[in-house]
C-alpha positions as CSV (number, residue, x, y, z in Angstrom):
1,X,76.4,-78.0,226.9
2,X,77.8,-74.4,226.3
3,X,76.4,-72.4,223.2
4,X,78.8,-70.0,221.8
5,X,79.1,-67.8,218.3
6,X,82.2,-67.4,216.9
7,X,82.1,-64.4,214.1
8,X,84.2,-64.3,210.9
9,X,87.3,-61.3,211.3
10,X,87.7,-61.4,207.5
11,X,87.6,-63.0,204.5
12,X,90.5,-65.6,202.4
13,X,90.4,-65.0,198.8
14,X,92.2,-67.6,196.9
15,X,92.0,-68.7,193.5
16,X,90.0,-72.2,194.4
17,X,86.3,-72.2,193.1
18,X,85.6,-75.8,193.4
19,X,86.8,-78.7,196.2
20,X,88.6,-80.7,193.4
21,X,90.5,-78.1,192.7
22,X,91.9,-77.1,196.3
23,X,94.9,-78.4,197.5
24,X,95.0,-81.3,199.9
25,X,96.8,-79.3,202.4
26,X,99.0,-75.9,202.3
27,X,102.4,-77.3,202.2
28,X,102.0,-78.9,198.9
29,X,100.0,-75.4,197.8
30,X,102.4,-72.5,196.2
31,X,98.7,-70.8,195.2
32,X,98.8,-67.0,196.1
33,X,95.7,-65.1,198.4
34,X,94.9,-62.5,200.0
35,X,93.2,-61.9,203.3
36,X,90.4,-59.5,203.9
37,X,90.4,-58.6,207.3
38,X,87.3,-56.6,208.4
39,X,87.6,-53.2,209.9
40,X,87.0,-53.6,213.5
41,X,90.1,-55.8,213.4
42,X,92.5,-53.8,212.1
43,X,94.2,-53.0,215.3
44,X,94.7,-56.1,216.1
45,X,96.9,-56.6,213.1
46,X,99.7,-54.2,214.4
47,X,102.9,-56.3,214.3
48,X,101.8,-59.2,212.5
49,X,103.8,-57.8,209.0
50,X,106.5,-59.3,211.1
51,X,106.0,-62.6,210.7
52,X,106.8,-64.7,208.1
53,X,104.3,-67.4,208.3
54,X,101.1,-68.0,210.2
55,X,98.0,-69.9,211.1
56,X,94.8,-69.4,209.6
57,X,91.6,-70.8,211.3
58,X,88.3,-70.6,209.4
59,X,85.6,-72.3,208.4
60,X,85.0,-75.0,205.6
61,X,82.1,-73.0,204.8
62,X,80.8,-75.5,201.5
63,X,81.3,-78.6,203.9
64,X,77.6,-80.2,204.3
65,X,77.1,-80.5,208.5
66,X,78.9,-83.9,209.3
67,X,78.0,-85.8,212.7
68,X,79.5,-89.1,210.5
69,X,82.7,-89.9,213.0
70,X,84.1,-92.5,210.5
71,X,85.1,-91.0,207.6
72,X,87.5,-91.8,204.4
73,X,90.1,-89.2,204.4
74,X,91.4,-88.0,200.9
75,X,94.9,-89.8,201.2
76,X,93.8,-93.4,202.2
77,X,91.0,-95.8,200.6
78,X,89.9,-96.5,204.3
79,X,87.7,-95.2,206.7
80,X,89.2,-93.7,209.7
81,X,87.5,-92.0,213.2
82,X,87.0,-88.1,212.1
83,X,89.4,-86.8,214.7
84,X,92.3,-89.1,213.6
85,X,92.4,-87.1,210.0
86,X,91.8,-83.3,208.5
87,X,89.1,-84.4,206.6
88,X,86.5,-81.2,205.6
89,X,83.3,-83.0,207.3
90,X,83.3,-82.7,210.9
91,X,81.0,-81.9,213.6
92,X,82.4,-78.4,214.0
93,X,83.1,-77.5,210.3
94,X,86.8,-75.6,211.7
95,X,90.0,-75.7,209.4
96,X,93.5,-75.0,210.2
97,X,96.3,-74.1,207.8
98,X,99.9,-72.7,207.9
99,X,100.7,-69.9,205.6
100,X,103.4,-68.1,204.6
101,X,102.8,-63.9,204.6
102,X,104.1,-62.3,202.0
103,X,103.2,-58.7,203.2
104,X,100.4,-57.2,204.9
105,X,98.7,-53.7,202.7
106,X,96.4,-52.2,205.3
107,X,93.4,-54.6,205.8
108,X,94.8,-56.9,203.5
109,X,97.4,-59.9,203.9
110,X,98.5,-61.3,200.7
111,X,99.4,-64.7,201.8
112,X,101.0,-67.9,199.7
113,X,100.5,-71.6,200.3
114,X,96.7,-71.8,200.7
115,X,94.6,-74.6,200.5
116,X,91.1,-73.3,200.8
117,X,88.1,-72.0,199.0
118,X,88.0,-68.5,198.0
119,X,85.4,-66.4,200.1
120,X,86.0,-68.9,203.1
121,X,85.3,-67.2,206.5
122,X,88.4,-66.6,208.9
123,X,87.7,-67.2,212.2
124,X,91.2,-66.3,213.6
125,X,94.8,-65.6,213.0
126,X,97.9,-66.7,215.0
127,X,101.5,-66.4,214.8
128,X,103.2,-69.1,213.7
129,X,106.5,-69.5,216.4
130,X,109.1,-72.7,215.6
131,X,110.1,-72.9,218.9
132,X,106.4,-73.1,220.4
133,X,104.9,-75.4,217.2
134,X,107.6,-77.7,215.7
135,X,107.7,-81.3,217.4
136,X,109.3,-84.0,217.3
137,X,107.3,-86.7,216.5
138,X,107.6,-90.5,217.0
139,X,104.6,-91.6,215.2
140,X,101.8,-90.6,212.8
141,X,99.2,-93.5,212.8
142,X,97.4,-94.4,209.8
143,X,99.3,-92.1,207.8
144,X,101.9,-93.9,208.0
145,X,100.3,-97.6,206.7
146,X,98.0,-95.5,204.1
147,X,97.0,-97.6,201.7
148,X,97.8,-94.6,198.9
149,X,101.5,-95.2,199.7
């Protein structure tokens, strides 16, 4: 197997202190952050102001380490294979969210629609393109026979 580090290029502030209080995902979030991207970075910022929505990878830094594969995701009563859902606990504690940027101040992205804790760890930041990321899809799994429905 191949070790590798990944290090944090900033910092998302939101105004989430506690899991139960964090949004299930960012498109039912209208919650308000702000980015801190560190200073070695900041060139690689340059056009991004551009953009009015991107992704966000980081990590679910208050997730305990997971290696349970079957897990019960927060929209269904039943358990499901960890890679099938976006459930926090996973092997590699990595999340992914779309928000919207509102403007970028320097080192600082204030950002809308987020859905993580504040002072979580941002691993990465990439545009978001419609014509690259929007799919048609035919189906959506257990989603679609949730038992919350």
């Amino acid at each position: 197997m191949m070790d590798f580090r990944i290090q944090p290029i900033g910092l998302i502030h939101t105004p989430f202190k506690t899991l139960a209080d964090t949004p299930i995902q960012s498109s039912r979030s209208n919650a308000s952050g702000e980015i801190e991207v560190f200073s070695q970075y900041e060139q690689g910022l340059e056009s991004l102001d551009g953009l009015s929505h991107i992704f966000l990878i980081y990590v679910f830094h208050h997730a305990l380490d997971s290696q349970d594969l079957m897990v019960k995701p927060l929209l269904d009563k039943k358990k499901h294979g960890v890679f099938s859902t976006r459930y926090f606990r996973r092997p590699n504690p990595i999340g992914l969210s779309i928000v919207r940027l509102i403007r970028r101040d320097g080192l600082r992205l204030h950002i809308q629609s987020v859905d993580m804790l504040d002072a979580t760890p941002l691993i990465d930041i990439k545009p978001y393109v419609p014509e690259f990321d929007i799919r048609v899809v035919e189906k959506i799994g257990w989603y679609d026979n949730r038992a919350y429905s």
